[in-house]
C-alpha positions as CSV (number, residue, x, y, z in Angstrom):
1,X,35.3,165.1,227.0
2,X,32.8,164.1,224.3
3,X,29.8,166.3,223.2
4,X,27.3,164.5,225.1
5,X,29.5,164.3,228.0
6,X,29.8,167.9,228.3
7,X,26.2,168.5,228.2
8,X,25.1,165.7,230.7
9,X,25.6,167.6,233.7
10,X,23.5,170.7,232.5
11,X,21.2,168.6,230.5
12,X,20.3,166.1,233.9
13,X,17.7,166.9,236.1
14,X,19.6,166.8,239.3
15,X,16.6,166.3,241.6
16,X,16.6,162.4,239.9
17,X,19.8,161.7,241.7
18,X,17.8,162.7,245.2
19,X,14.6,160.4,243.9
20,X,17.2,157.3,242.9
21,X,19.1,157.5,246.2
22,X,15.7,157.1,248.2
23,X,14.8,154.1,246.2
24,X,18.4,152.7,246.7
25,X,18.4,153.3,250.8
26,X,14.4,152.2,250.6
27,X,15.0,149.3,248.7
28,X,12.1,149.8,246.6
29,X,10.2,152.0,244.7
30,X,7.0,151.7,247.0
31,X,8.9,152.5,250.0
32,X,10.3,155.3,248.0
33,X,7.3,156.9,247.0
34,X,5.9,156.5,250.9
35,X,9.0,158.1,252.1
36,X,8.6,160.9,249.8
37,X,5.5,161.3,250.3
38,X,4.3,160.6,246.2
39,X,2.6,158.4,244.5
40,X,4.7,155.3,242.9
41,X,4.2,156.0,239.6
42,X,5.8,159.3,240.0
43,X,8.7,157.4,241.4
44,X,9.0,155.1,238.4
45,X,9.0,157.7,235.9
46,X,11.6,159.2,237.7
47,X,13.4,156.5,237.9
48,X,13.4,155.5,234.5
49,X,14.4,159.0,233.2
50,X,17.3,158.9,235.2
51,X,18.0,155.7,233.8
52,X,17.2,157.6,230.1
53,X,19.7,160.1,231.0
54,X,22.8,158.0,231.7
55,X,22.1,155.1,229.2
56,X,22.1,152.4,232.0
57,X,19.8,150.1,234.0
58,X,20.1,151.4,237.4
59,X,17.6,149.0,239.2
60,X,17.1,145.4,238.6
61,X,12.8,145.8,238.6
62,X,11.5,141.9,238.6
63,X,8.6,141.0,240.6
64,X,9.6,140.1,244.0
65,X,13.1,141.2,242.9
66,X,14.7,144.7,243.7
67,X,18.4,144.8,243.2
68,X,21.1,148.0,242.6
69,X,23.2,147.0,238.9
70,X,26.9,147.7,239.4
71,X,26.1,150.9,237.2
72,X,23.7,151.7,239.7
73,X,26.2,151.4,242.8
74,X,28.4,153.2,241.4
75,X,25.7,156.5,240.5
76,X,24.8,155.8,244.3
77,X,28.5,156.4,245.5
78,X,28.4,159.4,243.6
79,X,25.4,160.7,244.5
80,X,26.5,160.3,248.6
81,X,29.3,162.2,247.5
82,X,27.4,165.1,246.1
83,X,25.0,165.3,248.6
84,X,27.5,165.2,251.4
85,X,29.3,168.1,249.4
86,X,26.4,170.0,249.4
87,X,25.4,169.6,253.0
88,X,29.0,171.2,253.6
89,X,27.9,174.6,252.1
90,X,26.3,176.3,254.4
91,X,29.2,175.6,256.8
92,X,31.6,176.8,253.8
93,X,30.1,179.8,253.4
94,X,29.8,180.3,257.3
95,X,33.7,180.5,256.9
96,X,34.0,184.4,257.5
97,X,32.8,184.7,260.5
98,X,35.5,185.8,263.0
99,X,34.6,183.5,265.5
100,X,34.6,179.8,264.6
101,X,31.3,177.6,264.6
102,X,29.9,175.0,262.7
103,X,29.6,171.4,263.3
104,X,32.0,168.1,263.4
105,X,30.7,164.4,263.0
106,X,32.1,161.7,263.7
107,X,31.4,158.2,263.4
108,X,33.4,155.7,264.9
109,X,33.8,152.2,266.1
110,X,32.6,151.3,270.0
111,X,34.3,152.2,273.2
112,X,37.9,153.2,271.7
113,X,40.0,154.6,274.4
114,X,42.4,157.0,273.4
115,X,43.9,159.9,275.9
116,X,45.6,161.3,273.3
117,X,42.0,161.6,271.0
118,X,40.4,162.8,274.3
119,X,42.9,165.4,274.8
120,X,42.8,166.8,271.0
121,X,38.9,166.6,271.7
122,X,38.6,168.4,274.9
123,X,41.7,171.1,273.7
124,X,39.5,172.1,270.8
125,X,36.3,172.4,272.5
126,X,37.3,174.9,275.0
127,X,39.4,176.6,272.1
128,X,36.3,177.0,269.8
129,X,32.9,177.4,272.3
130,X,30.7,177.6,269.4
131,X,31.3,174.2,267.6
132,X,29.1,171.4,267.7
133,X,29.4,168.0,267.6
134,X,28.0,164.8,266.9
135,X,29.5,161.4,267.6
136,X,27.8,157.8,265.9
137,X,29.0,154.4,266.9
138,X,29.2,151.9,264.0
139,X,31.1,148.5,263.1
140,X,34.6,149.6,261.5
141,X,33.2,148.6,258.0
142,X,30.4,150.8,258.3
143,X,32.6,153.9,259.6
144,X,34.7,153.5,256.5
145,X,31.9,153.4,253.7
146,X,30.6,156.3,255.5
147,X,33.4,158.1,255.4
148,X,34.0,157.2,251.8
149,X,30.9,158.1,250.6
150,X,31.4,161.8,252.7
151,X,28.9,161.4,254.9
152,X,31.0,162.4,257.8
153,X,33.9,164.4,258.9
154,X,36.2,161.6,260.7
155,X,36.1,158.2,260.9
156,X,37.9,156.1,264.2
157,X,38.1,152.3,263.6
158,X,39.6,148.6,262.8
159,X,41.5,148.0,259.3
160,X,41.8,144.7,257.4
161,X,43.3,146.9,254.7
162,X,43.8,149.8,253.6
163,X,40.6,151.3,251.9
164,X,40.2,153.3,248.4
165,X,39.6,156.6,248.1
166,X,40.3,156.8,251.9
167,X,43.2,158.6,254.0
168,X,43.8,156.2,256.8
169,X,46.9,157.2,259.4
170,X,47.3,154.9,262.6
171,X,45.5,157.2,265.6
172,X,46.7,154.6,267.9
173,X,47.8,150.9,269.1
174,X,46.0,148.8,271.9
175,X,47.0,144.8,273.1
176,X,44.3,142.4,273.6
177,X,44.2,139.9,276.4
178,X,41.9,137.5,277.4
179,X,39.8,137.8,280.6
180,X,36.9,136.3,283.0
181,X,34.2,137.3,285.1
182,X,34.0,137.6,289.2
183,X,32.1,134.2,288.8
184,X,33.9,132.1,286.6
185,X,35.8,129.0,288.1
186,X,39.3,130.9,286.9
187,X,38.8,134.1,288.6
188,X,41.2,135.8,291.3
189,X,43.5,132.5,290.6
190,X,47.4,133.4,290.3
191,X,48.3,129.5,289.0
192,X,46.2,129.4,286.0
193,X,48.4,128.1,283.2
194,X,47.8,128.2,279.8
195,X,46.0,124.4,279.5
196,X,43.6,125.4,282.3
197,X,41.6,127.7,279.5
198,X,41.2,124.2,277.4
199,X,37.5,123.6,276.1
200,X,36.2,127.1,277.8
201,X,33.6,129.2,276.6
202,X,34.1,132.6,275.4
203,X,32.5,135.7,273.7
204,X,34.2,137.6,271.0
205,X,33.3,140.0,268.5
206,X,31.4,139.8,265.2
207,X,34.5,141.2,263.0
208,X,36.5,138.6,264.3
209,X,36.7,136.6,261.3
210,X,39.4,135.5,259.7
211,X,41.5,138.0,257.8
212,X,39.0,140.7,259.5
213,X,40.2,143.7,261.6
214,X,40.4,141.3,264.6
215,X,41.6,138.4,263.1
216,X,44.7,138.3,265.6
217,X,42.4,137.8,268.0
218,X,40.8,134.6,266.6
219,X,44.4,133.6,267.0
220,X,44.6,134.5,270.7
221,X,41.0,132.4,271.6
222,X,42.8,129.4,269.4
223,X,46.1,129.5,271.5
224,X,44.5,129.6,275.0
225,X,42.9,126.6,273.4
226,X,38.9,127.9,273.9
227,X,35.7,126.1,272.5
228,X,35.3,126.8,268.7
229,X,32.1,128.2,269.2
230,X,31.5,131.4,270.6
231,X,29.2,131.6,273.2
232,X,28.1,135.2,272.9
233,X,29.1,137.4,269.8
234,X,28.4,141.5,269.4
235,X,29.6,144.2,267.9
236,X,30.4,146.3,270.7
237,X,33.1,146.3,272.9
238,X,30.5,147.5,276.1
239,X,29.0,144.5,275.4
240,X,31.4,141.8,274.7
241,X,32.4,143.3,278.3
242,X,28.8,142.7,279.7
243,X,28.9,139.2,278.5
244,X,32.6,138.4,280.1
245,X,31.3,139.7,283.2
246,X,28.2,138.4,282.9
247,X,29.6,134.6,283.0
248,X,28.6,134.2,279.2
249,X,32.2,133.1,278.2
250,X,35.9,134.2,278.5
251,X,36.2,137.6,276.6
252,X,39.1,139.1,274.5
253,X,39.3,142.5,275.8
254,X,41.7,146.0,274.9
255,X,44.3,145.4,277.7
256,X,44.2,149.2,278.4
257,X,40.2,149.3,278.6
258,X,40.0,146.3,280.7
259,X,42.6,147.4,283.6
260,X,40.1,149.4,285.5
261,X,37.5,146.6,285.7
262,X,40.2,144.9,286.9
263,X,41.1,146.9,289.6
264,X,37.3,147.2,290.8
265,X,37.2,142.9,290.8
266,X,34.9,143.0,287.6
267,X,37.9,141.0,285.3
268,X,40.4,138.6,286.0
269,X,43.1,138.4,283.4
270,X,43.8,135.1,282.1
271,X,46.9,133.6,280.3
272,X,48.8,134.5,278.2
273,X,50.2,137.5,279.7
274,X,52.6,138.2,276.9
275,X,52.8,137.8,272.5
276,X,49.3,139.8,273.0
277,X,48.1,140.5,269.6
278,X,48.3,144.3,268.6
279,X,45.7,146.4,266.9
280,X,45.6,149.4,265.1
281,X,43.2,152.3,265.4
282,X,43.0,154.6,262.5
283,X,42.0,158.1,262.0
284,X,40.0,158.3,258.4
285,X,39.6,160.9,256.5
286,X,37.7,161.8,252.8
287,X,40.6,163.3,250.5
288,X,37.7,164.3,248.0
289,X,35.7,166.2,251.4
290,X,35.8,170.0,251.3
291,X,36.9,170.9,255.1
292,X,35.1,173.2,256.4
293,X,36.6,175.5,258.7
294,X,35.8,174.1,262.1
295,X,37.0,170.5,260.6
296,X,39.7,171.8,258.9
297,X,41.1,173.5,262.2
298,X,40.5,170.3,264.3
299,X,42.1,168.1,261.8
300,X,45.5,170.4,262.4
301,X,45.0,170.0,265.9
302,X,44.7,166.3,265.7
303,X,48.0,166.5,263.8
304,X,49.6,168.6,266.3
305,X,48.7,166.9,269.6
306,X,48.6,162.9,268.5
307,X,50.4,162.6,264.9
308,X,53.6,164.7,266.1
309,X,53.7,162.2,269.0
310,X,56.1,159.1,268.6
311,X,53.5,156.2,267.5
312,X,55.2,154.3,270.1
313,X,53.3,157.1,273.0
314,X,50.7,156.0,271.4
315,X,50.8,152.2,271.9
316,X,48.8,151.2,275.3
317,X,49.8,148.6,276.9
């Protein structure tokens, strides 16, 4: 390392990497300084010093314009990173206590049904009483920036592609089929064919977009031959089922997830009944994240009881 690059981290004043990720996440320096609870100027001299400190412009300051560089991105990725480590410490050094505790987070896409998550989930709760949880629900891009930027302890979610700086194993494998609500013209029919979905309305999610997570879905509404158009879009699977049901538009559904509303005379299933597209569901994980005792003791579980499985076990049909 050079000279000056040896003294930066004990020359900076770390509390300006705290100020600069409020203005990022505040999108301004106003919002900042109400957030904070200071007075803007205060937030501008920070701001600038920070900017002193590293040698680049951080935030594009026009009026009417407020804009993160690509210098500054990258100090915010950073700075998510060290403040995610440093929320870890007090678990860390909670790690001698003979009895496990401490906390797990996890964020994850909507409504994914996995047994074989539920069992790992419900083994380790009644192994370890005194750990907590916490459980967020975000779109599959969101889960993985968030788990990038080590803000959480597991990520469950869609792929398009393999993310950087990201662990990604396949959890597990669902089919998607194509289904109708108790009051659409098509429901409780046994002779629908494939033509008979022609020009229909549906509802889909927002991911699916081409070369998305869902993109073999797309596929699926354009071979049943449905209107372009969606009808009803959202980002959640509870609610692309509320729509279906709800008359809205033919819905693309998990095959496994759907069965039950079948069998209560909620869905119909609609051709095609075979080809279904596949999707993966993957476990994430932060390579750079130091575990923590309770995560690092779930993560072996999760290993034991669904990555020792055969991944075909862990395809639902």
């Amino acid at each position: 390392m050079k000279p000056y690059e040896q003294r930066f981290p004990w020359n900076l004043d770390w509390n300006l990497l705290r100020t600069f990720m409020v203005v990022v996440e505040q999108r301004g320096i106003s919002k900042a300084a109400d957030f904070l609870g200071l007075k803007q100027p205060t937030i501008s001299s920070a701001l600038k010093r920070l900017e002193d400190a590293t040698g680049r412009q951080l935030i594009d300051r026009k009026p009417n314009r407020f804009a993160v560089t690509d210098a500054g991105k990258i100090l915010y990725d950073e700075c998510a990173n060290i403040f995610g480590a440093v929320s870890q410490l007090p678990q860390l050094l909670a790690a001698e206590e003979a009895e496990l505790s401490g906390h797990i987070s996890i964020v994850m896409t909507s409504h994914v049904v996995s047994p074989h998550f539920d069992k790992a989930l419900e083994t380790f709760a009644q192994k370890h009483p005194k750990v907590t949880y916490s459980m967020v629900v975000e779109e599959s891009t969101e889960v993985a920036v968030r788990i990038r930027q080590n803000q959480a302890s597991f990520g469950i979610c869609l792929l398009s592609e393999q993310p950087k700086n990201i662990d990604a194993r396949v959890m597990c494998r669902e089919f998607f089929g194509l289904y109708c609500g108790p009051r659409h013209r098509l429901f409780g029919r046994n002779d629908i064919a494939l033509p008979d979905l022609k020009g229909e309305a549906s509802v889909s999610f927002q991911t699916e977009i081409e070369g998305g997570p869902l993109g073999s879905v797309a596929q699926l509404r354009d071979r049943a031959g449905l209107a372009a158009n969606l009808r009803g879009v959202s980002s959640n699977l509870s609610e692309v089922r509320r729509l279906t049901m709800a008359n809205i538009g033919i819905g693309a559904l998990p095959v496994h997830v759907a069965k039950r509303d079948v069998q209560l005379g909620q869905l119909w299933q609609l051709p095609p009944y075979s080809q279904l597209p596949m999707v993966e569901i993957y476990l994430l994980t932060n390579p750079r994240r130091s575990l923590s005792p309770p995560e690092a003791a779930f993560l072996a579980l999760v290993d034991e009881l669904i990555f020792n499985v055969p991944l075909d076990d862990r395809t639902y049909s």
